[in-house]
N, C-alpha and C positions, 0 to 999 in steps of 0.2 A: 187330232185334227178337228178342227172348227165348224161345227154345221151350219154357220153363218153363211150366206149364199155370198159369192164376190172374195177377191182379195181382202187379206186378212193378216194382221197381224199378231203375235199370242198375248192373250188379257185383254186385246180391245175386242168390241163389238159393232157391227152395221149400225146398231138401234138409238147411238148417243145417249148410252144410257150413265157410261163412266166418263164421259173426255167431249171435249168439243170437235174434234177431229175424228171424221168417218171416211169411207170410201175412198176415192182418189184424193181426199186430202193427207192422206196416210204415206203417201209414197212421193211427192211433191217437191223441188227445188227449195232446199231452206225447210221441208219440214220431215222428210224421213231420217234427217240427223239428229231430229229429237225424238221422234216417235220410235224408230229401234231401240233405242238407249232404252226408253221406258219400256217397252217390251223387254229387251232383256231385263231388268230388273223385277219385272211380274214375273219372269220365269224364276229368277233366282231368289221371290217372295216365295213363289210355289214349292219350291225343294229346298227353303229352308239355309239358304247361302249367305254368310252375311256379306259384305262389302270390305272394304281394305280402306278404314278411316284414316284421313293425312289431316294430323290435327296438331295443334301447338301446344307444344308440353312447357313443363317447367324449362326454366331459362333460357329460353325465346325460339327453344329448335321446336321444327315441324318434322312429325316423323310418320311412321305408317302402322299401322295394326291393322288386322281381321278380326279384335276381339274387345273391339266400341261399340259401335254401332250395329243393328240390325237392320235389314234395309226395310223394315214398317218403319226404323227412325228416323228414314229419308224419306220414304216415300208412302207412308200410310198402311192399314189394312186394306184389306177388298172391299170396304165400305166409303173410301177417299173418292174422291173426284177430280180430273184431272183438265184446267184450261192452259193448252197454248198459248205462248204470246197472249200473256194478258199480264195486269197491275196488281199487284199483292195490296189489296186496301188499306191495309193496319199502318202501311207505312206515310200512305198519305199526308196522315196528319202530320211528322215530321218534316214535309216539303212547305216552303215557299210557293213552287210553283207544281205542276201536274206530275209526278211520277213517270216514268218511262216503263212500257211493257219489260219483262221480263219471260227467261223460254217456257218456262213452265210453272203454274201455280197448285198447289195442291189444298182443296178443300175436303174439310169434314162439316156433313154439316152442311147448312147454310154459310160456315165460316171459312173464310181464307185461315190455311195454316201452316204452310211452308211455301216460300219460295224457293226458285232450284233455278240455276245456272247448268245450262247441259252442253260439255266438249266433248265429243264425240272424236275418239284422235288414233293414230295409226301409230304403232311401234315396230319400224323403227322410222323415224324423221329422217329427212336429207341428211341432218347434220354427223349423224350416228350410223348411219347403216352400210357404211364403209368399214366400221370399228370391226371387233367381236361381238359376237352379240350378248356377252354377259354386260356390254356398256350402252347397250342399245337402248333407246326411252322417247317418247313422244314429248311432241313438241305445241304448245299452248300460248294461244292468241286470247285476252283477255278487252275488253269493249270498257268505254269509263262506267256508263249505267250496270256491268258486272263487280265492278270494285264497288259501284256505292250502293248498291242492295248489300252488298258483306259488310259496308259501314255502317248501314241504316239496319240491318240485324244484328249487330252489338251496341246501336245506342236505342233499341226499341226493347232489349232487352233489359237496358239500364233502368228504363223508368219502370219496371218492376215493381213494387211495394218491397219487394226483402233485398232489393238489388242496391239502395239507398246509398248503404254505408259505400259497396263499390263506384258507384253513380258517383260521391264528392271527390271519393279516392282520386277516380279519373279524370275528374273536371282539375282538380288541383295539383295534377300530374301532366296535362298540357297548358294550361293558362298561362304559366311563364311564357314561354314560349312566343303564345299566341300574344303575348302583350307587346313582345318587342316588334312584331309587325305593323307597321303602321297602317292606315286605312287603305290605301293605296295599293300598298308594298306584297299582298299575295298577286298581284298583275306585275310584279316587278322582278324579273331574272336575277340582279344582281342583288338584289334585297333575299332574296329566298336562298339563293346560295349562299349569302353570306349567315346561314343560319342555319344551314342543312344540318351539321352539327348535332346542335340542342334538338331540332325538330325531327328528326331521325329518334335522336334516343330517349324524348317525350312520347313518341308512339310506342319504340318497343317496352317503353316503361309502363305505359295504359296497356297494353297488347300481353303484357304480366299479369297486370289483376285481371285480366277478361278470361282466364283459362277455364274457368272454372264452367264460364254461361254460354260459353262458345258451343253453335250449333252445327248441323247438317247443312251444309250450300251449293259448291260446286260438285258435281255429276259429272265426273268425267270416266266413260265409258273406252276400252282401249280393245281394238283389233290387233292380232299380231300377225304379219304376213312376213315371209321368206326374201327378208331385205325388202327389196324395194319391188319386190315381184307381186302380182295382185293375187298369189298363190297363199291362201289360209296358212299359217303352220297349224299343227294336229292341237294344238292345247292355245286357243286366240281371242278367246272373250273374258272378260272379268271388267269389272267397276270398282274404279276408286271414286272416294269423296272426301272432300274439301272440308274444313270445319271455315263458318264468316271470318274466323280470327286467323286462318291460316292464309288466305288470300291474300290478307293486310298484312302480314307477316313476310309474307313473296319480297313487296316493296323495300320494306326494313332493311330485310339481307341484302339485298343489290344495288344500294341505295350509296355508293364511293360517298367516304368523308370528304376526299381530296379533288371531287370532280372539279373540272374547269368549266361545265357547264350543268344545266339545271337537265337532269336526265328526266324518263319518263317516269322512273320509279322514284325519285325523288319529288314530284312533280305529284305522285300519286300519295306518297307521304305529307307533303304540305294539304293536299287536298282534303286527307281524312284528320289532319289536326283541324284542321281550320272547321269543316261539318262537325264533328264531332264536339267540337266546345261550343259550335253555336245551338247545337240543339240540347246539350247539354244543362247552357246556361238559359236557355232562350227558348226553347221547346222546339223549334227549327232550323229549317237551313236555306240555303238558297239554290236549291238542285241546279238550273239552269247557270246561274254566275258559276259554281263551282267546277263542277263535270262537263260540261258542257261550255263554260270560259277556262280562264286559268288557263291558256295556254304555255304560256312561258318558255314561247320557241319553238313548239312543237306542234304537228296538227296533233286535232283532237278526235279522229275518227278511232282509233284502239289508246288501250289503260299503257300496255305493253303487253310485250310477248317473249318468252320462255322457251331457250332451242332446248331439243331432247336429253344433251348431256344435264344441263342445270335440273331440267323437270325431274329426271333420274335421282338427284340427288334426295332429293322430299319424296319419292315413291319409293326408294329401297325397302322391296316386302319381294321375298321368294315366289309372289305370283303376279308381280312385273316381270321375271324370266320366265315364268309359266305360270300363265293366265289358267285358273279355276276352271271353265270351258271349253267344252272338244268345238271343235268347227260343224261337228256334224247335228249341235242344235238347232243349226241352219234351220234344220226340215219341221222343226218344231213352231220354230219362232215365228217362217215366212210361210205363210198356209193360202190354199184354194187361189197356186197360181200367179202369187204374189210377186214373185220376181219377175213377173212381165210387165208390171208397173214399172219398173226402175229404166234408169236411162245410163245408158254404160259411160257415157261421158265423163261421168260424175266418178270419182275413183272408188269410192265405198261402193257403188253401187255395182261398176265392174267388178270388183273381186267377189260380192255376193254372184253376182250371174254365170263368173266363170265356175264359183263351187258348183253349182246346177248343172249348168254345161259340164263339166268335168265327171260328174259322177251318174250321168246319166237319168238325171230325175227333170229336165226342160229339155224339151224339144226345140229345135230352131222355129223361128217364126217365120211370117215370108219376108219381112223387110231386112232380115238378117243375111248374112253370106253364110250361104247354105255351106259352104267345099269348107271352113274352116269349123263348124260345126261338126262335120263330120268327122275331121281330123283328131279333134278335138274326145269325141266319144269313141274314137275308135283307137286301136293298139294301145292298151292303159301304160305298156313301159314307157312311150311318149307321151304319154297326157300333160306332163309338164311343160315341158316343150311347146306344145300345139296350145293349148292352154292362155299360153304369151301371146303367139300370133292371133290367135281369136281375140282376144280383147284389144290388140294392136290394131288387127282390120277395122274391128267393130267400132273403136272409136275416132278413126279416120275414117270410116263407112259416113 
């Protein structure tokens, strides 16, 4: 436990000495979905745990292991530094226009040295938790500034000094491509579809030579609850991680030859040929016309998104059906009190409160309905039960 005085979470401090987030910014709408994740992963820095890397191997499959990555390879020693919502510098140079915040930046140093995308995701999804649960998988919402920080990390990494030879490889692996579009023609539906084609299998063909430099990016941390009930199962915490090349990789696979229209994943494939050979040849891009234009039919507020059965298929690792983690790290992770910050509304935030509630370690408060509290900590064969109706009250309360 934490002699930090105030709610707390495990690896941070009150004093802002590692992260720019302290106190009540710790537990906040939009920001306790990244600041758990990194917590749990100091815990699982501290005992030595690695992560479940989903990276893209030879011949274009993205698959899973626990024996890549270490999670200092994601997310530093106890010497890193950690900003929220903030701009990975390095990348700058590569834009046209201002960069977009990303969730989380990790510095060593005076230096920016990772950036990190963090989904924060529940197993099992609506889509799956009717199934069995050997098919159950969570389900991922990806933002366009998510997909081109994983582009802008494999062309940051091209201009390398030893990366050279791969740097022409790639540049002369989409240029065809990008030649036959005309000036115009990436704002043009029927121009882009009529290319999907080549432009599809010019990225998985670049998305080939990148295997080798492809790094750490998405953080996506997974809870596992009892279907759809906000009830822990015994074994529900574990982190997977994304390599930049696997993300771009997502697009590839779901990207129909045959569409009749210019999909999102298509739409995300045109995007990163078209960035990628310009900063390739050119030393930039044009963040704003690309990510941020390029519609092509579609809004532009998410990249896409990935129901539970597909996500399932790129996580297959025996601790997607059993997560690394007991539930009862709870009491490690959330310290001096901490789940009194959270707001049951919020779904992650109910099934932490009901573990507390459930197992006797939070007292109700007074704005809470006292008679389901009770229910709740009392006759443990119904705790299940009671359990339901407390976070039912609680969030119609």
């Amino acid at each position: 436990m934490s002699s930090d005085n105030g709610p707390l979470l495990y690896g941070f401090t009150n004093t802002n000495t590692n992260t720019n987030r302290t106190g009540a910014d710790l537990w906040g709408k939009n920001q306790f979905n990244s600041t758990f994740p990194l917590s749990l992963c100091f815990y699982m820095r501290a005992n030595r745990i690695p992560p479940v890397s989903v990276k893209l191997r030879e011949g274009g499959k993205i698959t899973a292991s626990d024996s890549d990555w270490s999670i200092e390879d994601v997310i530093g020693g106890t010497a890193a530094r950690y900003n929220f919502e903030s701009i990975f510098q390095p990348y700058s140079k590569l834009s046209r226009n201002a960069v977009e915040k990303i969730d989380l930046v990790v510095s060593i140093g005076k230096s920016d040295w990772r950036p990190l995308e963090i989904k924060l995701t529940v197993v099992p999804d609506n889509t799956t938790q009717k199934k069995e649960e050997i098919a159950w998988g969570p389900e991922i919402v990806l933002r366009p500034v998510s997909t081109a920080y994983a582009m802008m990390g494999l062309a940051n990494s091209l201009w390398e000094p030893e990366n050279q030879k791969i740097r022409d490889q790639v540049l002369n692996t989409i240029k065809p491509v990008y030649d036959q579009i005309s000036a115009n023609g990436w704002d043009n539906s029927e121009e882009i579809k009529s290319l999907q084609g080549p432009l599809v299998n010019s990225l998985q063909n670049a998305l080939n030579l990148l295997i080798s430099i492809q790094k750490p990016y998405l953080v996506q941390p997974i809870w596992k609850t009892e279907g759809q009930s906000p009830l822990l199962c015994e074994h529900c915490f574990d982190v997977f991680v994304w390599s930049d090349a696997a993300v771009l990789q997502i697009s590839v696979d779901n990207s129909s030859s045959d569409a009749q229209v210019v999909t999102r994943h298509l739409r995300e494939v045109a995007r990163h040929v078209r960035s990628m050979h310009d900063i390739l040849s050119g030393g930039n891009f044009d963040y704003n016309g690309i990510y941020k234009g390029m519609a092509l039919g579609k809004q532009t507020d998410k990249a896409f998104a990935l129901s539970g059965k597909n996500v399932r298929e790129y996580l297959r690792h025996p601790r997607l059906d059993q997560p690394i983690l007991e539930k009862d790290i709870l009491k490690d992770l959330i310290q001096n009190g901490g789940d009194k910050m959270l707001r049951p509304e919020r779904r992650f935030d109910a099934t932490v409160v009901t573990y507390f509630i459930a197992n006797g370690i939070r007292r109700c408060q007074a704005n809470e309905p006292l008679n389901y509290c009770r229910q709740v900590t009392s006759r443990p064969e119904r705790r299940k039960k009671r359990s339901l109706l407390w976070v039912a009250a609680l969030t119609n309360w």
